[in-house]
PyMOL commands that place a pseudoatom at each C-alpha (Angstrom):
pseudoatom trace, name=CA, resn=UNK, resi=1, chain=A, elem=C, hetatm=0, pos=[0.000, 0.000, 0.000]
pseudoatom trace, name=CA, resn=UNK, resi=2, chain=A, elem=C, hetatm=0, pos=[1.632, 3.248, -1.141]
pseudoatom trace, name=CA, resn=UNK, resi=3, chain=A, elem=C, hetatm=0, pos=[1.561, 5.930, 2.033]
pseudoatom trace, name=CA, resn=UNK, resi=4, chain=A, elem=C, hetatm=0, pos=[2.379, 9.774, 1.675]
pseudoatom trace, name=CA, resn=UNK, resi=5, chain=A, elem=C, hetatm=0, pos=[6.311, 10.650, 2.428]
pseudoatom trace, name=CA, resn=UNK, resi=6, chain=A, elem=C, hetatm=0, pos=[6.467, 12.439, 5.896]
pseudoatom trace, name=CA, resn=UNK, resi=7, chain=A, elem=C, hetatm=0, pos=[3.291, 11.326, 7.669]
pseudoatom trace, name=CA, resn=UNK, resi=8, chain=A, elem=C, hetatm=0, pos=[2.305, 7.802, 6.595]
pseudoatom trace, name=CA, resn=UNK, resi=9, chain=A, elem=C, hetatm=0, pos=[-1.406, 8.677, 5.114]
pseudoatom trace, name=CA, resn=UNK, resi=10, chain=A, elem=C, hetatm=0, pos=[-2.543, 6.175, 3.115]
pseudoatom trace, name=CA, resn=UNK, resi=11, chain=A, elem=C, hetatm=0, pos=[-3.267, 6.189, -0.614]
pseudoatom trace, name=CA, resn=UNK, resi=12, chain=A, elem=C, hetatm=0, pos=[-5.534, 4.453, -2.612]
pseudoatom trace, name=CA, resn=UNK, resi=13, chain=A, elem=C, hetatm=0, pos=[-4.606, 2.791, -5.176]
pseudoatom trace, name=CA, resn=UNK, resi=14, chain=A, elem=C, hetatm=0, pos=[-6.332, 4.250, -8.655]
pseudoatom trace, name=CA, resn=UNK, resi=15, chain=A, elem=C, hetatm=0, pos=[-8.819, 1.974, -9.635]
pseudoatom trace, name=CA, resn=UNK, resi=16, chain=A, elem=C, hetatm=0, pos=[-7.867, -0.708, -6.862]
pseudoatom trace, name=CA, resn=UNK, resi=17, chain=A, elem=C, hetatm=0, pos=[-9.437, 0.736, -3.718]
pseudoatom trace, name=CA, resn=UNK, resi=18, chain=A, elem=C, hetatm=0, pos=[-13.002, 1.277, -3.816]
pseudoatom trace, name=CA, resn=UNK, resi=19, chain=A, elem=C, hetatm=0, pos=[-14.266, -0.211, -0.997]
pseudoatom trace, name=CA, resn=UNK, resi=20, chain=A, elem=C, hetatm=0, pos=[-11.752, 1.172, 0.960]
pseudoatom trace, name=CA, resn=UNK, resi=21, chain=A, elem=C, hetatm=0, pos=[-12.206, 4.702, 0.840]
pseudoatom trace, name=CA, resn=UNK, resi=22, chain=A, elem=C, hetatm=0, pos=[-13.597, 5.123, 4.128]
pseudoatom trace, name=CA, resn=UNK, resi=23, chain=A, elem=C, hetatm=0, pos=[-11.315, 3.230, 6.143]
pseudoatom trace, name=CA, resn=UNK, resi=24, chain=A, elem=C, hetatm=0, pos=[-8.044, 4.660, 4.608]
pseudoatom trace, name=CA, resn=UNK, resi=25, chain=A, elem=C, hetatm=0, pos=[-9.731, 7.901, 5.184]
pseudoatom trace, name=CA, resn=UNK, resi=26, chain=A, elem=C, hetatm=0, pos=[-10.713, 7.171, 8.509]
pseudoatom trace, name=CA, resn=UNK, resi=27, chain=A, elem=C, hetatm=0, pos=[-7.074, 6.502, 9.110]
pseudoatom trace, name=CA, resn=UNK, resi=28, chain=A, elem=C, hetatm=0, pos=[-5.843, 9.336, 7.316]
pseudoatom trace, name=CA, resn=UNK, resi=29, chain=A, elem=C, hetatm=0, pos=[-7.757, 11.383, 10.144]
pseudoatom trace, name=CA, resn=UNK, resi=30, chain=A, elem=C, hetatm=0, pos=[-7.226, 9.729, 13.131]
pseudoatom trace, name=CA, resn=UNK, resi=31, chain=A, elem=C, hetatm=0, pos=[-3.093, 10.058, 12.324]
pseudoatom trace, name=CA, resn=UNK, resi=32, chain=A, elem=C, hetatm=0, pos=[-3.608, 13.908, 11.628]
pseudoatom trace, name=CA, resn=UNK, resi=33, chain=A, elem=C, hetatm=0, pos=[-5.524, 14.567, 14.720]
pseudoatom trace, name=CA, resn=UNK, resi=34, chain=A, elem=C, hetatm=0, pos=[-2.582, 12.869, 16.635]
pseudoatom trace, name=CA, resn=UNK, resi=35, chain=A, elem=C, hetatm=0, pos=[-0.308, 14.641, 14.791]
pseudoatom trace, name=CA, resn=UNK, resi=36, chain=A, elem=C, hetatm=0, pos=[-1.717, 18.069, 15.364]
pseudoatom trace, name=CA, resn=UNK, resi=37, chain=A, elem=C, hetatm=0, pos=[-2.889, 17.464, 19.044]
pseudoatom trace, name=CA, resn=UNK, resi=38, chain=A, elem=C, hetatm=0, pos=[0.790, 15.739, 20.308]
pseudoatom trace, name=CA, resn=UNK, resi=39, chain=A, elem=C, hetatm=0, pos=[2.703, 15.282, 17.908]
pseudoatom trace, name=CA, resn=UNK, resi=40, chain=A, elem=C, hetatm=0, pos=[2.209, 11.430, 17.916]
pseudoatom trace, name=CA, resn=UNK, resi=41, chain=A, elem=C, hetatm=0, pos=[3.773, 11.551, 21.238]
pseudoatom trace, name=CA, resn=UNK, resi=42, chain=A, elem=C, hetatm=0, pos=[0.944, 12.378, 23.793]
pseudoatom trace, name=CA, resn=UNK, resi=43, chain=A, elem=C, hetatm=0, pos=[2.874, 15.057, 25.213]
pseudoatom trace, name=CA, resn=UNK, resi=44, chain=A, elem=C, hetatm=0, pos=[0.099, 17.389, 24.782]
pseudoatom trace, name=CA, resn=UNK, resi=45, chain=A, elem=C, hetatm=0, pos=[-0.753, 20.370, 21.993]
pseudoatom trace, name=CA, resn=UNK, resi=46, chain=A, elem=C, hetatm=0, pos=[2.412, 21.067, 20.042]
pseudoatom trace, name=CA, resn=UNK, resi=47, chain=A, elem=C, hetatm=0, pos=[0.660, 22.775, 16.948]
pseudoatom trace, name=CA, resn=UNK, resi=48, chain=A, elem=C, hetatm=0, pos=[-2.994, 24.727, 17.360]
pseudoatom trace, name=CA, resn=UNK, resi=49, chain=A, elem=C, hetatm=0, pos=[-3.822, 26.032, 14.011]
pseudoatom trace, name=CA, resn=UNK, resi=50, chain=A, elem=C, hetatm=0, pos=[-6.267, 28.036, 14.792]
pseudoatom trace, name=CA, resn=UNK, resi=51, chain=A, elem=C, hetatm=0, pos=[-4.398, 30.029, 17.565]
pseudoatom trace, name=CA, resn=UNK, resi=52, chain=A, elem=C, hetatm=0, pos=[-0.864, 29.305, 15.934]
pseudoatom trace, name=CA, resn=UNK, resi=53, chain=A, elem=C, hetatm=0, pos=[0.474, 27.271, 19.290]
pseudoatom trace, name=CA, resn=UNK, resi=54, chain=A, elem=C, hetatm=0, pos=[3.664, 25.553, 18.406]
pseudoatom trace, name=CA, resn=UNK, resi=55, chain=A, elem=C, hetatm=0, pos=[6.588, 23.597, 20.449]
pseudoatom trace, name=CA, resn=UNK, resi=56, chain=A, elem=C, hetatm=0, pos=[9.888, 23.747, 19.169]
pseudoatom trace, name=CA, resn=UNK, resi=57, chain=A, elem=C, hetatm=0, pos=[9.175, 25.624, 16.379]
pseudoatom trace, name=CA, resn=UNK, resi=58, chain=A, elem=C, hetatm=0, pos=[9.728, 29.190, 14.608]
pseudoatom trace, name=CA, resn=UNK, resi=59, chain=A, elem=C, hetatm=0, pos=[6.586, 30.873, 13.575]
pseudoatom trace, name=CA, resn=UNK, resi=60, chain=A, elem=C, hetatm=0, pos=[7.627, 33.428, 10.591]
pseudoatom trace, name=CA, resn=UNK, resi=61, chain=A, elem=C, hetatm=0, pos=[4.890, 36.134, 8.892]
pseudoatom trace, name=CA, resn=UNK, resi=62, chain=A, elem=C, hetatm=0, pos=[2.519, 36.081, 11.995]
pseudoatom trace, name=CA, resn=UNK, resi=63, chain=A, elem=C, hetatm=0, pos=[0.679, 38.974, 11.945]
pseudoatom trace, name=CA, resn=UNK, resi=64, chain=A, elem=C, hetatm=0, pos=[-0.377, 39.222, 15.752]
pseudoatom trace, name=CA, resn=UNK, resi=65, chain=A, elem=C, hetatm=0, pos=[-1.040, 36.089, 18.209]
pseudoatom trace, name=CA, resn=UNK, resi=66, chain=A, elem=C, hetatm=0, pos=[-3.053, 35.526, 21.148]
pseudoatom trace, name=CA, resn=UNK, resi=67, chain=A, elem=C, hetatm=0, pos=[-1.608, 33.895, 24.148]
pseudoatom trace, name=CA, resn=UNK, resi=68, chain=A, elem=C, hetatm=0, pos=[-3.595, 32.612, 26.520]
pseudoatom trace, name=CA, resn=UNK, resi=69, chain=A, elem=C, hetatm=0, pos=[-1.989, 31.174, 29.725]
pseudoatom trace, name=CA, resn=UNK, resi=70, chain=A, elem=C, hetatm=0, pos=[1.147, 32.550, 31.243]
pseudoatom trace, name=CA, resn=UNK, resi=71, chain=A, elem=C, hetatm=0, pos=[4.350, 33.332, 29.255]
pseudoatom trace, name=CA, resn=UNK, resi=72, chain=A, elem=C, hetatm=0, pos=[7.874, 32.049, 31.077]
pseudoatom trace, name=CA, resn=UNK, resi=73, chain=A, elem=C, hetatm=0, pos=[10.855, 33.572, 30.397]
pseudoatom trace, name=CA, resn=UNK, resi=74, chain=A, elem=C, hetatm=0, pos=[14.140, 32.144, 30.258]
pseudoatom trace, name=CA, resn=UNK, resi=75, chain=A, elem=C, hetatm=0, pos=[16.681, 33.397, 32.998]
pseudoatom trace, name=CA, resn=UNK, resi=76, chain=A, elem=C, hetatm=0, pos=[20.411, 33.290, 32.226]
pseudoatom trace, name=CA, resn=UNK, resi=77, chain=A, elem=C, hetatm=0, pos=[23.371, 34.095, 34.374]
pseudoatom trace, name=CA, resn=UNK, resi=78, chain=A, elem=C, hetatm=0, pos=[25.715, 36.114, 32.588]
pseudoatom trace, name=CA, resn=UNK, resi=79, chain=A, elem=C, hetatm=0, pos=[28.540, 36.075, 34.829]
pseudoatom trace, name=CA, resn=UNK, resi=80, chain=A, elem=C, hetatm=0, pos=[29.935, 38.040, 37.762]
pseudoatom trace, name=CA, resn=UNK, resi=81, chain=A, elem=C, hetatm=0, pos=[32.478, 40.726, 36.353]
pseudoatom trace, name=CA, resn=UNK, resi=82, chain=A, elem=C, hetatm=0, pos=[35.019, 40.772, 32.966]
pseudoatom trace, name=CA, resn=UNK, resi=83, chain=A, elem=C, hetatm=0, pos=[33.351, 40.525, 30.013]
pseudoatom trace, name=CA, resn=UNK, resi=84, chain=A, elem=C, hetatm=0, pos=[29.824, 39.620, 29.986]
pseudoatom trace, name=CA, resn=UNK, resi=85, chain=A, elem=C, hetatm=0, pos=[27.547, 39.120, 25.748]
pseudoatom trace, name=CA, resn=UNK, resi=86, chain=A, elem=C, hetatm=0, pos=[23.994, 39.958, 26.381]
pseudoatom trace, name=CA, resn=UNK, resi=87, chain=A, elem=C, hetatm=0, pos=[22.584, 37.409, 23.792]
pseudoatom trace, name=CA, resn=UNK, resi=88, chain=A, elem=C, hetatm=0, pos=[18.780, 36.898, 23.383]
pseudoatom trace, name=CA, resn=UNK, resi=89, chain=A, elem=C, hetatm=0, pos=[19.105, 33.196, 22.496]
pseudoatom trace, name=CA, resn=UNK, resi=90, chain=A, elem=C, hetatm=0, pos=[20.040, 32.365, 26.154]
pseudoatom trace, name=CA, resn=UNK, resi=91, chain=A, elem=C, hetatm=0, pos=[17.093, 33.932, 27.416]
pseudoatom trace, name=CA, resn=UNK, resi=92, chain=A, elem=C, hetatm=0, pos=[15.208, 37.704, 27.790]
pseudoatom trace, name=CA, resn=UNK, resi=93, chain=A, elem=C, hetatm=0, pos=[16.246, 38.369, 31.493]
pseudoatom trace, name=CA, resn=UNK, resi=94, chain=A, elem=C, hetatm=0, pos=[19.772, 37.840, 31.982]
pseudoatom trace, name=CA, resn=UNK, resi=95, chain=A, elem=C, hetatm=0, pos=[21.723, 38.438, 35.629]
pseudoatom trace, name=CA, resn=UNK, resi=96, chain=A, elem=C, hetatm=0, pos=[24.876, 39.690, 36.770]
pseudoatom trace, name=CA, resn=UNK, resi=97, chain=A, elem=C, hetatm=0, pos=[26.234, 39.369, 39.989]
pseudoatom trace, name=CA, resn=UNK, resi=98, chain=A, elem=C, hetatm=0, pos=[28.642, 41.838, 40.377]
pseudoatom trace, name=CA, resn=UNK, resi=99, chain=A, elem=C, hetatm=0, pos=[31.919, 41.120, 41.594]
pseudoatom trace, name=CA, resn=UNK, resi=100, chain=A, elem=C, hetatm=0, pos=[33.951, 42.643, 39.858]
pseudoatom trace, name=CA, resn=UNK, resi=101, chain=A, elem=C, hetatm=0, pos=[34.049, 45.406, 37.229]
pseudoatom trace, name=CA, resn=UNK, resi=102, chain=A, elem=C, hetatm=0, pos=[31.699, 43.962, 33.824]
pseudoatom trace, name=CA, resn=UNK, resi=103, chain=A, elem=C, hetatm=0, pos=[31.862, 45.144, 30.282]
pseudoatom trace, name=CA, resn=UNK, resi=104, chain=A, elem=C, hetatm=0, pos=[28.736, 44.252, 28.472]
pseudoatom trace, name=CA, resn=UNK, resi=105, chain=A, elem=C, hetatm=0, pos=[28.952, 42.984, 24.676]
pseudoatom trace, name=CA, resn=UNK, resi=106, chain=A, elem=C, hetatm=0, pos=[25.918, 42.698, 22.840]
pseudoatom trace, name=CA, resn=UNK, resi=107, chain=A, elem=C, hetatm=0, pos=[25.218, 40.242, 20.174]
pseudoatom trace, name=CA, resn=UNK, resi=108, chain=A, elem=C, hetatm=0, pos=[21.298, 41.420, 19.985]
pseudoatom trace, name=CA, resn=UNK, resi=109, chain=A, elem=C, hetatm=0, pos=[19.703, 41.428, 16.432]
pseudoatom trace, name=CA, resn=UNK, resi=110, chain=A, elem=C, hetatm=0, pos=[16.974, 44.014, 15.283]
pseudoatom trace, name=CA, resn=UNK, resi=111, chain=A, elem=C, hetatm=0, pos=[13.799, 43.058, 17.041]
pseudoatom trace, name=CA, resn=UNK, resi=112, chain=A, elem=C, hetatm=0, pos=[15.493, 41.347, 20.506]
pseudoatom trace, name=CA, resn=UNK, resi=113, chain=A, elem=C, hetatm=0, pos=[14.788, 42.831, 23.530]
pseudoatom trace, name=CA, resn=UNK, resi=114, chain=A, elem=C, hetatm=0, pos=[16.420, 41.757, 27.303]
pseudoatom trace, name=CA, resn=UNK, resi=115, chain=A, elem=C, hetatm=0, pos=[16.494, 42.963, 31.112]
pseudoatom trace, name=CA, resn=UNK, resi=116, chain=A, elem=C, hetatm=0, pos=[19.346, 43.329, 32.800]
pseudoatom trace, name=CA, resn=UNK, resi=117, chain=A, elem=C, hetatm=0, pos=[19.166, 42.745, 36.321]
pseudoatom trace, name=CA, resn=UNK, resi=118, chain=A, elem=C, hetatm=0, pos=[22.463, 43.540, 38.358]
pseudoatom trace, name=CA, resn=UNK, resi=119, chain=A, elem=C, hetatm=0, pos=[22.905, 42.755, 41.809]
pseudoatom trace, name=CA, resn=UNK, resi=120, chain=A, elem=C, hetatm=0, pos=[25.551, 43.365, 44.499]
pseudoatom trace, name=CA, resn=UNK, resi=121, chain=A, elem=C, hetatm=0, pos=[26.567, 46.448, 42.971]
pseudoatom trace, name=CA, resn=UNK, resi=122, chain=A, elem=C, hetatm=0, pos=[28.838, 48.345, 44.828]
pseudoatom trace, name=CA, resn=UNK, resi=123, chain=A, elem=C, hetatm=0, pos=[32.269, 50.007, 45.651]
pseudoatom trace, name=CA, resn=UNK, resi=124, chain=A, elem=C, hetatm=0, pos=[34.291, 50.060, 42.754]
pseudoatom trace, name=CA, resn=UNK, resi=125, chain=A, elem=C, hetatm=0, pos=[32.620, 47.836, 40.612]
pseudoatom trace, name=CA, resn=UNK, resi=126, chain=A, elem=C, hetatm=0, pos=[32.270, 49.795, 37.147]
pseudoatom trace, name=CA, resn=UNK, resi=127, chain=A, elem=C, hetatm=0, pos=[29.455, 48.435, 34.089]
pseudoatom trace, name=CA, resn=UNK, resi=128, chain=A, elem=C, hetatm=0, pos=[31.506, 49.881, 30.934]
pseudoatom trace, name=CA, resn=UNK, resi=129, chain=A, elem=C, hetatm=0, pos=[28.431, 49.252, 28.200]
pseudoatom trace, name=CA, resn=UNK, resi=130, chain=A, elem=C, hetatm=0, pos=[28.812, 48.750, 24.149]
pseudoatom trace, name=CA, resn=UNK, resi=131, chain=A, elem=C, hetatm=0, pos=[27.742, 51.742, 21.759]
pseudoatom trace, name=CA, resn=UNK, resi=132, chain=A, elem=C, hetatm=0, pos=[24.046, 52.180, 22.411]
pseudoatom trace, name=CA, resn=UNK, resi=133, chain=A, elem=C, hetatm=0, pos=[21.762, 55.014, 22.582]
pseudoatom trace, name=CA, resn=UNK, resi=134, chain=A, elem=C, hetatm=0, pos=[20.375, 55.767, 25.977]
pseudoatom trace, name=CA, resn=UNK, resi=135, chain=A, elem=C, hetatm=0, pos=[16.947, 57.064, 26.992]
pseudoatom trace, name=CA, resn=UNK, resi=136, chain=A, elem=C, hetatm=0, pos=[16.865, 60.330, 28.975]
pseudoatom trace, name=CA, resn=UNK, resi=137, chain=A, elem=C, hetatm=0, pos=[20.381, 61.102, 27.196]
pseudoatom trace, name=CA, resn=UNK, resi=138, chain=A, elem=C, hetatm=0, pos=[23.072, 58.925, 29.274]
pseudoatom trace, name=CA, resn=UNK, resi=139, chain=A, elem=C, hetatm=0, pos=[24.293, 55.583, 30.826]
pseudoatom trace, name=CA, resn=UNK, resi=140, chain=A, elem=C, hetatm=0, pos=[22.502, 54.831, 34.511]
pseudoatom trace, name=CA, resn=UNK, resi=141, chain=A, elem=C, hetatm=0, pos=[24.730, 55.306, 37.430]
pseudoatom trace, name=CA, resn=UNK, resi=142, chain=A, elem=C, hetatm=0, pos=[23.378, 52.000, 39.514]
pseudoatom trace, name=CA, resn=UNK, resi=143, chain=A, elem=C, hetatm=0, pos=[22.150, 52.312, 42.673]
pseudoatom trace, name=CA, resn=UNK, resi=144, chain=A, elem=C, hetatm=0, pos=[25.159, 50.689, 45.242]
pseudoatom trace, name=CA, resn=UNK, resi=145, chain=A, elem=C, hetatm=0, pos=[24.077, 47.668, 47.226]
pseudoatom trace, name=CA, resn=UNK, resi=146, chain=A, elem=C, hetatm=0, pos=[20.832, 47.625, 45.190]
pseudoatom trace, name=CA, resn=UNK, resi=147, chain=A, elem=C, hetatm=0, pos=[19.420, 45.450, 42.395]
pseudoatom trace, name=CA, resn=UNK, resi=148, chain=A, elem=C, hetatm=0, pos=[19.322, 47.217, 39.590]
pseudoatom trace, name=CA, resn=UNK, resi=149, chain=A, elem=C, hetatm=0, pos=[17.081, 46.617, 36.257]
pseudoatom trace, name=CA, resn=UNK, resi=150, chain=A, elem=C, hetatm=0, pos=[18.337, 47.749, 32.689]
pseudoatom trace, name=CA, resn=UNK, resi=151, chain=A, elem=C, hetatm=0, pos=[16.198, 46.877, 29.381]
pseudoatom trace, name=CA, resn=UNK, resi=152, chain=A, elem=C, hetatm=0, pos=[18.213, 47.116, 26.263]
pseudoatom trace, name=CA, resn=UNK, resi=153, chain=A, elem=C, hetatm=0, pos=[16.974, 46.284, 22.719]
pseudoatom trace, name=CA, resn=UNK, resi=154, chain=A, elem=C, hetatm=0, pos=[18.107, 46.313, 19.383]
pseudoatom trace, name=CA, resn=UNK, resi=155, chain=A, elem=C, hetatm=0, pos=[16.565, 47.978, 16.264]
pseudoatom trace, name=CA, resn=UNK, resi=156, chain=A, elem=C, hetatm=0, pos=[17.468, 47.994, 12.848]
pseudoatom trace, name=CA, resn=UNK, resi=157, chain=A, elem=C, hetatm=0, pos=[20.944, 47.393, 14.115]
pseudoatom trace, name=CA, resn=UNK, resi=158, chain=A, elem=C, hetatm=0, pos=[21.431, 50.375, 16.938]
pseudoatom trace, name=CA, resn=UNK, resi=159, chain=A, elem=C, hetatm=0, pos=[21.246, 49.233, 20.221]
pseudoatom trace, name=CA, resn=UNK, resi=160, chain=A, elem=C, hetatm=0, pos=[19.671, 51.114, 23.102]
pseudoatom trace, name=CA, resn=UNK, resi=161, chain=A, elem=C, hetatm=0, pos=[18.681, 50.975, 26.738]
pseudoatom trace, name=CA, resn=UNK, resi=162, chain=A, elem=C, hetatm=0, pos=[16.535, 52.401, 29.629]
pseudoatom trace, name=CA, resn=UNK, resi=163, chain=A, elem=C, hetatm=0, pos=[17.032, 52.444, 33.322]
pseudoatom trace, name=CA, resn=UNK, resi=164, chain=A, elem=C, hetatm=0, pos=[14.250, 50.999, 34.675]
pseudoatom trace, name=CA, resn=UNK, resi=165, chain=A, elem=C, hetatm=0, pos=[15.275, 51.482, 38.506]
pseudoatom trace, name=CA, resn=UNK, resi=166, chain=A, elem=C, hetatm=0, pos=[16.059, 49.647, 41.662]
pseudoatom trace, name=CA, resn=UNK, resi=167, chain=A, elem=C, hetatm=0, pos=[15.111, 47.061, 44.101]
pseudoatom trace, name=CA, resn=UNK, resi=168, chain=A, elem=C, hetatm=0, pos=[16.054, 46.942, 47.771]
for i in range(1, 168): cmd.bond("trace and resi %d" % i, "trace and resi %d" % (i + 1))
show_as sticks, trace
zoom trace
């Protein structure tokens, strides 16, 4: 029986198959509801057409979605003083623990967007930051023995940032 190339359906065979329509179609739709609903895995909705859910995959050309449910972010640990890249793909809220002095590199593309959240700042330790454009006109001055929260994002190749202020 000849089967279609990346999800087994079942074809009929021209002229050889006609009383078998239904059950190769009956088939045909119980192995794309699996598909679509688990992946064929039961591990629960990996693609939702209708509201463009997916799991492990890149959605490109999506005009607007809807999420419904919470929305976890990834948190990374940059490091603790030297130099430190701010890089979306490890996660959108990154940490620093000062110890040290930290120069922040940024390998953000157009579009990515992270927060900064610094903590043990104080003393001598220094944040020397990449070319960027800040609002309110200049680098922060963070708040000593504080944690501090900085948003930087990256469009159309310029990078910029905001202070967004401190926690006790």
């Amino acid at each position: 029986m000849a089967t279609t190339t990346n999800f087994n359906f079942n074809l009929p065979a021209i002229g050889g198959d006609s009383d078998a329509w239904g059950t190769k179609l009956n088939n045909n739709w119980t192995s794309l509801d699996t598909l679509l609903y688990a992946g064929g895995d039961g591990g629960g909705t990996v693609i939702n057409l209708d509201g463009y859910t997916a799991n492990a995959m890149t959605l490109t050309a999506v005009a607007s979605i809807d999420i419904d449910g919470p929305i976890t972010e990834q948190v990374h640990e940059l490091g603790t003083d030297g130099t430190v890249d701010v890089d979306a793909a490890n996660g959108t809220v990154q940490t620093i623990a000062m110890s040290g002095d930290v120069t922040i590199t940024s390998s953000l593309t157009t579009g990515q967007f992270v927060t900064l959240r610094f903590t043990s700042v104080g003393g001598n330790d220094d944040v020397t930051w990449p070319t960027m454009q800040w609002m309110f006109g200049s680098a922060p001055t963070l708040e000593s023995g504080a944690t501090n929260w900085v948003q930087i994002w990256n469009v159309g190749g310029t990078l910029y940032g905001t202070y967004v202020g401190y926690t006790s």
